[in-house]
C-alpha positions as a Markdown table, in Angstrom:
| # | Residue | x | y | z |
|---|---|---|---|---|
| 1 | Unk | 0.0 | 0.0 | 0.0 |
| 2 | Unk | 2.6 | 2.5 | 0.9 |
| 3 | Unk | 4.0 | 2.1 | -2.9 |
| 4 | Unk | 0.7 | 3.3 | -4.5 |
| 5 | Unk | 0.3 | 5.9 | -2.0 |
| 6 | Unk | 3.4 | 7.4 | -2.6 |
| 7 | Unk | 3.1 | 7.2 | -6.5 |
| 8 | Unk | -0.6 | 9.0 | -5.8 |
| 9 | Unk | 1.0 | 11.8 | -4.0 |
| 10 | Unk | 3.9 | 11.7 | -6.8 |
| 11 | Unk | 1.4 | 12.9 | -8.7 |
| 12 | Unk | -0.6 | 15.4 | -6.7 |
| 13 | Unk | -3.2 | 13.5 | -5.4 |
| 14 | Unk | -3.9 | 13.5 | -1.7 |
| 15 | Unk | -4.0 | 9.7 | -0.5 |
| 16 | Unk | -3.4 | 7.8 | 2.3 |
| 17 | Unk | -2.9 | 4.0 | 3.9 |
| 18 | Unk | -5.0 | 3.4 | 6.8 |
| 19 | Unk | -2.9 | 0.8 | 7.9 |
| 20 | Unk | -3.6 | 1.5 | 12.0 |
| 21 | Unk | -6.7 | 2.6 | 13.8 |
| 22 | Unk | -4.3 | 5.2 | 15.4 |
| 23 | Unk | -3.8 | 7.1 | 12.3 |
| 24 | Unk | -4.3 | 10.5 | 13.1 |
| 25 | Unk | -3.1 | 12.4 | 9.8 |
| 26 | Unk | -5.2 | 10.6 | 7.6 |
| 27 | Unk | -8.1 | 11.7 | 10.0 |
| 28 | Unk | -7.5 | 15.3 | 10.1 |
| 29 | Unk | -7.2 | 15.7 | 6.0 |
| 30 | Unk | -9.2 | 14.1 | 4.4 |
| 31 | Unk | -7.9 | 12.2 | 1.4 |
| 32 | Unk | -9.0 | 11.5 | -2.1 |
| 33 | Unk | -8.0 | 8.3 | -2.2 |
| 34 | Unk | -7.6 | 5.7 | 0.8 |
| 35 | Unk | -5.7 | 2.5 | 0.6 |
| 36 | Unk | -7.6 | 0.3 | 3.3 |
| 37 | Unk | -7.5 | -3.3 | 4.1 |
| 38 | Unk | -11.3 | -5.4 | 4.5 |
| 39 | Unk | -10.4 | -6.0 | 7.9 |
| 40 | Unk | -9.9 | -2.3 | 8.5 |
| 41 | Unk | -12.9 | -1.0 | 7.3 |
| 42 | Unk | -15.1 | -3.7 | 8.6 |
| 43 | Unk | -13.4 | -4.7 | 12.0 |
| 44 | Unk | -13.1 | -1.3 | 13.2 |
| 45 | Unk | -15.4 | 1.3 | 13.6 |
| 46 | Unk | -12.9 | 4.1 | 13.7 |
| 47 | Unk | -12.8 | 4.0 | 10.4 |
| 48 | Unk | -16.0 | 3.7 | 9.4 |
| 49 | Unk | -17.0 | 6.9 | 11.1 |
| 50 | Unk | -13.8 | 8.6 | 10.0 |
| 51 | Unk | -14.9 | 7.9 | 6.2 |
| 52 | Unk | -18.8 | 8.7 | 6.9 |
| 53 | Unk | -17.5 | 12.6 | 8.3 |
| 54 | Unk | -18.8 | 15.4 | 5.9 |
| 55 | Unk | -15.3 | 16.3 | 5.3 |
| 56 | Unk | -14.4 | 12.5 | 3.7 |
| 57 | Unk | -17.9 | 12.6 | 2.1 |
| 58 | Unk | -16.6 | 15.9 | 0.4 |
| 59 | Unk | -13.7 | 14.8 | -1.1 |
| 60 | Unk | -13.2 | 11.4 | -1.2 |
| 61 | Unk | -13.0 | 10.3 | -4.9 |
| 62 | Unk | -11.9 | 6.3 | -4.3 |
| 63 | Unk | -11.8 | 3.6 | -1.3 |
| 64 | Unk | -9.3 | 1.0 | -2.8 |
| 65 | Unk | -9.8 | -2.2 | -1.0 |
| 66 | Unk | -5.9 | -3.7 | -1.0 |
| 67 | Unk | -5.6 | -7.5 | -1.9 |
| 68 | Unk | -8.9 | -7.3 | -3.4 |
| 69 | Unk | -7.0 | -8.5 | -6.7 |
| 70 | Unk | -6.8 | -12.1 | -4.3 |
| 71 | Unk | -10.1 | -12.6 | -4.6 |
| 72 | Unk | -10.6 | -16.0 | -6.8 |
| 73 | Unk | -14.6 | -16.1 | -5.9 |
| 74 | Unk | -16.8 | -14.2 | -3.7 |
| 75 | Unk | -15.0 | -14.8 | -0.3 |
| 76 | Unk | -12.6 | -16.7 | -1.1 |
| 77 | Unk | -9.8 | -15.1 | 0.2 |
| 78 | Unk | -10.8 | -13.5 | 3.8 |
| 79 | Unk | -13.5 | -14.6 | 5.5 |
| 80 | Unk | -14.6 | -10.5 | 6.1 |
| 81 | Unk | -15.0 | -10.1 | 1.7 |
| 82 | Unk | -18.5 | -12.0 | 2.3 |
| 83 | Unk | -19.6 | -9.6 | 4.4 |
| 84 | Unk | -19.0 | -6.6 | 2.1 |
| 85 | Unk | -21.3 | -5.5 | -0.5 |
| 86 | Unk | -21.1 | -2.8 | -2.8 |
């Protein structure tokens, strides 16, 4: 994650791992783009709330879901992928 973060901001665009439910930058700016594990957005609800703020709502233009790219069939790869639905 930290690769495609940095070649995001390489090129201007504000983005950001959330990698820890500490993460305090990523919750004071919000980002255009956030690299986030399934675990991460569905096992905590820091983040969740974090993402649902007016501020994220504003300028958030993508949620990339790392490992996704894993994902053979629907769940196959974590256990948490069944629970998300788009």
């Amino acid at each position: 994650m930290k690769d495609q973060v940095r070649s995001c901001q390489e090129r201007g665009v504000a983005a950001a791992a959330a990698v820890t439910c500490d993460d305090k930058s990523s919750e004071k700016e919000a980002m255009k783009g956030v690299y986030i594990s399934p675990e991460m957005i569905l096992g905590t609800k820091k983040w969740r709330s974090v993402l649902d703020t007016n501020l994220y709502q504003s300028r958030l233009v993508g949620l990339v879901i790392d490992e996704a790219h894993c994902v053979k069939t629907w769940g196959d790869f974590h256990q948490v992928f069944k629970s998300w639905a788009i």
